[in-house]
N, C-alpha and C positions, 0 to 999 in steps of 0.2 A: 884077203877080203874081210876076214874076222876082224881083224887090226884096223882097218880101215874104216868098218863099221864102228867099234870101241872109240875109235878118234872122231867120229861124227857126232856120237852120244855126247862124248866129254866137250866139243866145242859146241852142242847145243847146253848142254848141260853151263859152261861160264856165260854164255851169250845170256842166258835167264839168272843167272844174279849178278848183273853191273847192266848198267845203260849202254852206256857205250864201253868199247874195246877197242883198242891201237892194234895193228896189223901184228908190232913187233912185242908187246905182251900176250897176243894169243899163241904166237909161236915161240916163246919163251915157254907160255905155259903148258904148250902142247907137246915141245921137243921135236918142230918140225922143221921147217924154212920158211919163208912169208911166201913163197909160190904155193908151198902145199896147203896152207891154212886158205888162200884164195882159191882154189881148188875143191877145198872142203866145203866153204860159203857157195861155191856155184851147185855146188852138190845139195846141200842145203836148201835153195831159192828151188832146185829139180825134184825135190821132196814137198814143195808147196809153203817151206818157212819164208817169210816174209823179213828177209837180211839186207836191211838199207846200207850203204856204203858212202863213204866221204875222201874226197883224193886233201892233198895235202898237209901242211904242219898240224892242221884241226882233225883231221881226217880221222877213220876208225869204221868200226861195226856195230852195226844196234841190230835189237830185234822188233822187230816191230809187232802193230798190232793186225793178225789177219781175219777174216771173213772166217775162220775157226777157230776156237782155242789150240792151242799147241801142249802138247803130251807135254808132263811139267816133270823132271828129274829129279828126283827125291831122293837120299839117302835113307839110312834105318832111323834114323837119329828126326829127320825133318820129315817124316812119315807119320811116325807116333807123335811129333808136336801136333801135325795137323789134326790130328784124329784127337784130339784131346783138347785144341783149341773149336773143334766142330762141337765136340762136347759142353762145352764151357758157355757156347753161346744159346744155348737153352735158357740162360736167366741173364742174356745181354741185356734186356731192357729193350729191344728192339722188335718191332712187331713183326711179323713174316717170316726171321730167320729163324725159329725151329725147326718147321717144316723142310725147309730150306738144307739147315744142317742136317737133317738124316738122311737128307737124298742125296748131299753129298760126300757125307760119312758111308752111306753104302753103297756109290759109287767106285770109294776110294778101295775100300777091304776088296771090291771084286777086282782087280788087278793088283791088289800088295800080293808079295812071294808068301809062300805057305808059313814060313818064319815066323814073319811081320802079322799076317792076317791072324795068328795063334795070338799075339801080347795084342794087339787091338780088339779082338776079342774078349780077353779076357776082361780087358780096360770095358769093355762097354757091357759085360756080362755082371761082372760084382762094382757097376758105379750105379747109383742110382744118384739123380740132384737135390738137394733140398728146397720144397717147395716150401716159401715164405708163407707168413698167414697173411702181413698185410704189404702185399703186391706195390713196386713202384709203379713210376708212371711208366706210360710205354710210347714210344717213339718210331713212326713212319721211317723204315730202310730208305723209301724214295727221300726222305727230307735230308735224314743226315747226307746222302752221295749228293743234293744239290747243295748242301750248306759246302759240303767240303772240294765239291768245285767251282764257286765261288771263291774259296779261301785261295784257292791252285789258280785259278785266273783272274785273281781280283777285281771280281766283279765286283759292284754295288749290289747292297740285297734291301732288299723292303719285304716288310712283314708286319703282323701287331701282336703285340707284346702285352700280355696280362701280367701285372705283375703279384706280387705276396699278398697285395689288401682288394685285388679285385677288378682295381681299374687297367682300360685299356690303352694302350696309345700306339700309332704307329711310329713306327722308327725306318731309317736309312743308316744303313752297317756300311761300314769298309772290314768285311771279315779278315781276321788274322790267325785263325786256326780254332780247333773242335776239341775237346777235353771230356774223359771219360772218367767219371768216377760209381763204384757199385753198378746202379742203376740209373745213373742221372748222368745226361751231356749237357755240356756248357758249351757257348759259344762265345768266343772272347774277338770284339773289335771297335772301329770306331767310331762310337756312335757322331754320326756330323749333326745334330740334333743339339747333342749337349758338349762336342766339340770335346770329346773327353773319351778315354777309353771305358767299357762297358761290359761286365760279365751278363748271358743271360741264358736261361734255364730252355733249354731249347723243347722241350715239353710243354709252355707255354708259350711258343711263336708261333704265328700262322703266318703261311709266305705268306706275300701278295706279289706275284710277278706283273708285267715285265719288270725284270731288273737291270743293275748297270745306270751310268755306265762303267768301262773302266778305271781303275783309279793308278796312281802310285804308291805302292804297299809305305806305312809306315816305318819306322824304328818299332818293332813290340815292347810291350811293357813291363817284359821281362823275359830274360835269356831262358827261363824254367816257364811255360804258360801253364803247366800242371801247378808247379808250387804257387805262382800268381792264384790263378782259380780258388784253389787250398787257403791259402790266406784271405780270400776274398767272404768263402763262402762261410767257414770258418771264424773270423775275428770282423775283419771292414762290415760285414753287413746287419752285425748286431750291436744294439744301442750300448750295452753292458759288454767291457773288454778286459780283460785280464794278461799279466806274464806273470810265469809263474817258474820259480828254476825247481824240476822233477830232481830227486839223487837217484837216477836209474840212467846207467849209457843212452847214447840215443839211439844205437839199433835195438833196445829193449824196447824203449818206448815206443819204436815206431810199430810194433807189434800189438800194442794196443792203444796205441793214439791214431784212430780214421783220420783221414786228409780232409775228410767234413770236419771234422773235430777240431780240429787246430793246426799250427805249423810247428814245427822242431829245426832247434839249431844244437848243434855238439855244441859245448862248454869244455869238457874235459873228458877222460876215458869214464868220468865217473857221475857224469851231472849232464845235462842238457834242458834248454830254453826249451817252454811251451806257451804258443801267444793261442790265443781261443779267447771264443765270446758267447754269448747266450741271452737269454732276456729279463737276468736278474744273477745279482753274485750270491744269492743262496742255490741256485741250479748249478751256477760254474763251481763252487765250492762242495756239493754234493758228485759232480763227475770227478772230478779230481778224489774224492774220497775213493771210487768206485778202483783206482789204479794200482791199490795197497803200497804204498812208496813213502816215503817221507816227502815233502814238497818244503819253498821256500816264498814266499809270495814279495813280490817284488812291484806289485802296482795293478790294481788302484792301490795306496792304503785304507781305503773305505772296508776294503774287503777282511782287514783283520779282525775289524768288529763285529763282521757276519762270523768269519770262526769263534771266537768269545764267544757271541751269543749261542752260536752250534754246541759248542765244547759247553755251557752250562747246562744245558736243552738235555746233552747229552748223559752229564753228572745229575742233574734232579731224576733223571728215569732211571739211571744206575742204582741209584740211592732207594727210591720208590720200590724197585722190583729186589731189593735186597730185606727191605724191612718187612 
């Protein structure tokens, strides 16, 4: 009976991470026969899970969704992520889910083993979060879960759109997916307005339902929508654009180069491209000072004149505060 139960856990336990399951990988994975894993699933559906089943070459196991949540199988390891990702969402940028996260961070510690509830503990006793002085925007939980099913059911979305200088317009998306950086989401799709793809700052959209109809999802605009966004938000959307080759690896830089900031490409073990923009190359040329690195600047060339001018600016106050 112990065994029995232990083999219920673990086939509930794979049925919740993979969608679907073939009759003859769950008895692969279990060390059973494909009788006894059918056997286990009818055991399963007598325990109230909800195990939809499919006969032939397509065929397999899913778990479905029931009129309960179902008890979620956690290791030690996916325990303390969760309890540390509940933590984290304290400064998501999202409105409701603090609250939210502690009721379900103190749901979680009252069923972890005495083990586990000691290091989650501790994790929540010596963390305190850093409150920012100047707070980003914040964002309705209800908008993002309708933007991102839209994305999942391409639907048409309508909303109005405030943009950087104030004005409003409405649009009609063909959404292609949500992108999260610091505090700010982007929504990346098509706008059929301007027949063109579109980033937009989802902190300034207000739906306007009904939406739809369906569409047929595009090609995206890129196989990376995070590094699209990052290039977007970063270089494309400022008048003044710069590349610039950093002499620092690029997992250095990517350590103090923000994805607002700019995009990075490796060059060599010893250099990598930074494309960034701003609203003047005496501000791009002051960040860049900010990275302690050698740099090589590679376009505009308008911009070596602003170093000259910097580099004299710099030597007359040298000189000034020497005499």
């Amino acid at each position: 009976m112990v065994e029995t139960s232990a083999r219920l856990l673990r086939l509930l336990a794979l049925l919740q991470t993979r969608r679907e399951w073939s009759g003859g990988a769950l008895s692969d994975r279990l060390g059973v026969s494909p009788r006894t894993v059918r056997r286990d699933v009818e055991r399963l559906r007598g325990l109230g899970y909800p195990v939809h089943s499919a006969t032939g070459t397509a065929g397999g196991y899913r778990l479905g969704a029931g009129a309960q949540l179902p008890p979620l199988l956690l290791d030690d390891e996916e325990a303390v992520a969760v309890a540390v990702g509940l933590r984290a969402a304290v400064n998501s940028g999202v409105s409701g889910v603090e609250e939210s996260s502690v009721r379900a961070l103190g749901k979680l510690e009252q069923v972890l083993p005495h083990r586990l509830r000691r290091r989650v503990g501790a994790l929540n006793s010596f963390t305190a979060p850093m409150r920012h002085r100047v707070e980003g925007p914040s964002i309705e939980a209800a908008t993002l879960v309708e933007l991102a099913h839209a994305c999942r059911d391409h639907t048409r979305l309508r909303f109005h759109y405030e943009s950087h200088d104030g004005s409003a317009t409405a649009r009609v998306v063909e959404p292609c997916g949500l992108v999260s950086s610091y505090r700010r989401w982007y929504l990346v799709g098509w706008d059929t307005g301007r027949g063109d793809w579109r980033t937009f700052r989802v902190d300034r959209l207000t739906l306007a339902p009904p939406h739809g109809p369906r569409f047929e999802p595009r090609t995206p605009p890129a196989e990376d929508l995070a590094a699209y966004v990052s290039e977007g938000v970063s270089t494309r959307a400022h008048a003044v654009r710069a590349t610039v080759l950093l002499r620092m690896p690029v997992e250095r830089a990517a350590a103090v180069v923000r994805p607002s900031t700019g995009s990075l490409e490796a060059v060599d073990a010893d250099s990598c491209l930074l494309r960034t923009g701003s609203y003047s190359l005496e501000a791009v040329v002051i960040h860049l000072l900010f990275y302690g690195v050698d740099f090589t600047v590679l376009e505009p060339v308008e911009m070596l004149d602003q170093l000259a001018a910097m580099r004299d600016r710099l030597s007359r106050s040298l000189d000034s505060s020497k005499g």
